[in-house]
One Martini backbone bead per residue (centre of mass of N, CA, C, O) as a GRO file, in nm:
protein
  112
    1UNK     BB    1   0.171  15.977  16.503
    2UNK     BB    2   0.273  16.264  16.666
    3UNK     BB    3   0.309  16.503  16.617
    4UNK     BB    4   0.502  16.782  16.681
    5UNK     BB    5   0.463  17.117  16.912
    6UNK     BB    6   0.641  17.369  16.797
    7UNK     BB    7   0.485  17.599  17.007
    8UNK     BB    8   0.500  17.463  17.271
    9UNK     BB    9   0.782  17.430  17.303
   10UNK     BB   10   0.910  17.717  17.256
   11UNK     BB   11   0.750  17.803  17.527
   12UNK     BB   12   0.887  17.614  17.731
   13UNK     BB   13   1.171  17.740  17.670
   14UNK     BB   14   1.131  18.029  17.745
   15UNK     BB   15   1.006  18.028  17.990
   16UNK     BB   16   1.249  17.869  18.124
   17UNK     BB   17   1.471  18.116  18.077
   18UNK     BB   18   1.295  18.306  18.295
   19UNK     BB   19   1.464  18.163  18.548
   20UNK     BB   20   1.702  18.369  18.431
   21UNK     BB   21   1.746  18.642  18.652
   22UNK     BB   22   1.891  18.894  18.687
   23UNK     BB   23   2.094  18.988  18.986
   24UNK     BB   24   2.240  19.280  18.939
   25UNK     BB   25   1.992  19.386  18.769
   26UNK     BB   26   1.684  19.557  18.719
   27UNK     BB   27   1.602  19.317  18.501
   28UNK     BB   28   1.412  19.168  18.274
   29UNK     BB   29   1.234  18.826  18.180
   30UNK     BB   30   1.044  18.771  17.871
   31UNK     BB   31   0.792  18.587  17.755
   32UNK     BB   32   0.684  18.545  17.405
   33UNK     BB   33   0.400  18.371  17.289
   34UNK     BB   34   0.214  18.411  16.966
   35UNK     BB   35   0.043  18.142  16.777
   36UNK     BB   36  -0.056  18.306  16.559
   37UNK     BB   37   0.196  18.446  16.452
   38UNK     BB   38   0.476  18.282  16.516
   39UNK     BB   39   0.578  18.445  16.742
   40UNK     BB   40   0.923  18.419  16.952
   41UNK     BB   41   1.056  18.593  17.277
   42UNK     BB   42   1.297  18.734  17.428
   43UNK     BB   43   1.294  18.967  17.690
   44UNK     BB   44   1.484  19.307  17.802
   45UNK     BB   45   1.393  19.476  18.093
   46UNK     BB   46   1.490  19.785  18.245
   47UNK     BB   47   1.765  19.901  18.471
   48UNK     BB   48   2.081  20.073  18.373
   49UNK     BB   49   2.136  20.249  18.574
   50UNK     BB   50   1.989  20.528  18.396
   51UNK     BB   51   1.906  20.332  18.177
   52UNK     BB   52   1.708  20.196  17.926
   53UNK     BB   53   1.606  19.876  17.879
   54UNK     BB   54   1.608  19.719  17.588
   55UNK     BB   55   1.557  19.346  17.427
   56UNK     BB   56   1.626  19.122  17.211
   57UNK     BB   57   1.722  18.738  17.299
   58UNK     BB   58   1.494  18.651  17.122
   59UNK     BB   59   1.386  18.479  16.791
   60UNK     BB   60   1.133  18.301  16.691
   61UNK     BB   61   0.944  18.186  16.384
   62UNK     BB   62   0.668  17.963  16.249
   63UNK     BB   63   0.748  17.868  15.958
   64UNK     BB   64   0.613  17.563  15.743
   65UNK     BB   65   0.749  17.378  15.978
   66UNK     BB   66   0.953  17.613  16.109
   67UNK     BB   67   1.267  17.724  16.272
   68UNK     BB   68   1.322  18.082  16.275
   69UNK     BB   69   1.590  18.237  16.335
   70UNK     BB   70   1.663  18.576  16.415
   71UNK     BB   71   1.777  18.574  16.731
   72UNK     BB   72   2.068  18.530  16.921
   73UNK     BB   73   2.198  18.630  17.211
   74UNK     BB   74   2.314  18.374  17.330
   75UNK     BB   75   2.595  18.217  17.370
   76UNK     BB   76   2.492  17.924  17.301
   77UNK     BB   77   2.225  17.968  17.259
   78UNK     BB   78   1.877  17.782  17.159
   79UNK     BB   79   1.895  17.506  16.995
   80UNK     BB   80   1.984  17.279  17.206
   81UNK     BB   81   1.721  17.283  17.328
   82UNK     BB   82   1.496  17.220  17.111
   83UNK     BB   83   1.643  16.957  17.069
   84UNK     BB   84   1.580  16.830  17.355
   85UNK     BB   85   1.277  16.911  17.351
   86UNK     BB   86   1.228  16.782  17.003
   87UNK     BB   87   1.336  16.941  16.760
   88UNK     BB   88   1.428  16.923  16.470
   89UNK     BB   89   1.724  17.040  16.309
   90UNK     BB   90   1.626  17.046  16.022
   91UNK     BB   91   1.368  17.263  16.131
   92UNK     BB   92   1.638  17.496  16.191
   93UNK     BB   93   1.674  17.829  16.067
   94UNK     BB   94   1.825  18.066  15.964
   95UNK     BB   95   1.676  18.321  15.834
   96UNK     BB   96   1.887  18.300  15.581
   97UNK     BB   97   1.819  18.016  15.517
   98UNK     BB   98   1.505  18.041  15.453
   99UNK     BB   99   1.523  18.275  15.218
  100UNK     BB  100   1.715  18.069  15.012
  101UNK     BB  101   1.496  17.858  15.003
  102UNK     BB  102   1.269  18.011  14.888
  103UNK     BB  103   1.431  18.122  14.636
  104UNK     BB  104   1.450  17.810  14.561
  105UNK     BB  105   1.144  17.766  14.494
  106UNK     BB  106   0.924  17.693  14.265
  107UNK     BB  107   0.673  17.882  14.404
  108UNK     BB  108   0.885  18.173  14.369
  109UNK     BB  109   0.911  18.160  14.097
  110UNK     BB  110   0.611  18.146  13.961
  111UNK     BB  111   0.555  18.447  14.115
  112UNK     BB  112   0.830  18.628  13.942
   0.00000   0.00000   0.00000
C-alpha cells in the first residue's frame, strides 16, 4: 500500500483556502509550500484602510512522519480539512504537544 504523500495533501489543502479571498478589503491569501524545508503556510497581505496588512494565518511543518501545527488563525482550525483530505489524526501535532514528544523520547534523553 502506498504511503499517504502528506506534503502534497497539505499543497493541495492549503491552495484550496486560497480560493477563499477576502471580498471587503483589497488583502490576498497565498499558499506558501516548500517541500524541501516542510514548511506550508497561508499568508494574507495587502491594505486595510492605509495600514500594510501583513499575517500569517496558517503555519504548519512536516517534521519525522508528523503535521506539527506552528499557528492556525481559522476559526475552525484546518485540522478537519486535512483529516478529510486523508491525513491521519494521529500524525496531527500541535508545535507544543511535538516539542513535549520530543523532550521525553529516548534520541533526546541520549543527546542531553
Amino acid at each position: 500500500m502506498d504511503r499517504v504523500n502528506y506534503a502534497d495533501i497539505l499543497t493541495e489543502v492549503l491552495r484550496k483556502e486560497t480560493n477563499h479571498q477576502p471580498s471587503l478589503l483589497p488583502i490576498r491569501v497565498a499558499a506558501v509550500c516548500d517541500v524541501t524545508s516542510g514548511n506550508f503556510l497561508l499568508v494574507a497581505s495587502g491594505w486595510e484602510s492605509k495600514r500594510r496588512v501583513e499575517t500569517i494565518l496558517f503555519h504548519a511543518r512536516l517534521v519525522e512522519g508528523k503535521i506539527v501545527i506552528e499557528d492556525d488563525n481559522f476559526e475552525d482550525g484546518l485540522t478537519a480539512l486535512l483529516i478529510e483530505a486523508g491525513i491521519a489524526e494521529a500524525d496531527i501535532l500541535t508545535a507544543l504537544a511535538f516539542e513535549r514528544t520530543r523532550q521525553h523520547s529516548p534520541e533526546h534523553s541520549a543527546a542531553a
